[in-house]
C-alpha positions in Angstrom: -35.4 12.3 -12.1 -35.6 15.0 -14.9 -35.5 14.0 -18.6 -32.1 15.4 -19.2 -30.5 14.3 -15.7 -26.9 13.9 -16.0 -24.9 12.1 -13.6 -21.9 13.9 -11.5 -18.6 13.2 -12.8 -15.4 14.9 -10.3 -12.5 16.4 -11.7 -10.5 13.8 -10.3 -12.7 11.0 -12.3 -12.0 13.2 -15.2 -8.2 13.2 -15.3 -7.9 9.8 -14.3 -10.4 8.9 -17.4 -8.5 10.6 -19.5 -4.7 9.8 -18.5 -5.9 6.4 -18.6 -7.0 6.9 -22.7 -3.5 8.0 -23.2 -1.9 5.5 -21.8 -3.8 2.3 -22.1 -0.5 0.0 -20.4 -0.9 2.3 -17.3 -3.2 -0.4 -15.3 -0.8 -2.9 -16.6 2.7 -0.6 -15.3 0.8 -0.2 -12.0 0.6 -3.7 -11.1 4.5 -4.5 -12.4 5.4 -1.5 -9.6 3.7 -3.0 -6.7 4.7 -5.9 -7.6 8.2 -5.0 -6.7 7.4 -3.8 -3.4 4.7 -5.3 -2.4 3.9 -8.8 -3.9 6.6 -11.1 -2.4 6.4 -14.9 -0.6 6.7 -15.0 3.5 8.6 -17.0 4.5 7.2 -18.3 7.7 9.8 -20.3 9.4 12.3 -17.1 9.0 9.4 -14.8 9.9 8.8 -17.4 13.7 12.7 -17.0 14.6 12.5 -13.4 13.9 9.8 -13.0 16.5 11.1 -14.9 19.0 14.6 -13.9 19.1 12.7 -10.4 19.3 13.8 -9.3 23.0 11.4 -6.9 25.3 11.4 -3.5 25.6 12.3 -1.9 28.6 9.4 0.2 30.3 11.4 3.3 29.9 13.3 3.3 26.9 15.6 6.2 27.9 16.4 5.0 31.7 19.4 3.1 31.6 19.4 0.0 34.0 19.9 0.1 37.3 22.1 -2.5 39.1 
């Protein structure tokens, strides 16, 4: 390595460096968003019923049935 080696820092690194100096809560908003969406208790027994009253597709999905 050469005296005056300087590591490679991308554009991208860049802007996300510096919105996150701006805005020093935005670590802190990001985590309070997915928790909204994403961050929520299963519940199990409702998730087993679900599945089995889950009925089978036909084959064909378009055909109607024959009788």
């Amino acid at each position: 390595m050469p005296l005056f080696w300087k590591a490679y820092k991308s554009e991208a690194s860049n802007f996300i460096d510096a919105l996150k100096a701006q805005r020093p809560t935005l670590e802190q908003e990001q985590l309070a968003g997915r928790a909204l969406l994403w961050d929520k208790s299963v519940d199990r027994s409702a998730q087993a019923d679900y599945r089995a009253a889950r009925v089978a597709q036909q084959p064909y999905v378009y055909q109607t049935r024959s009788k």
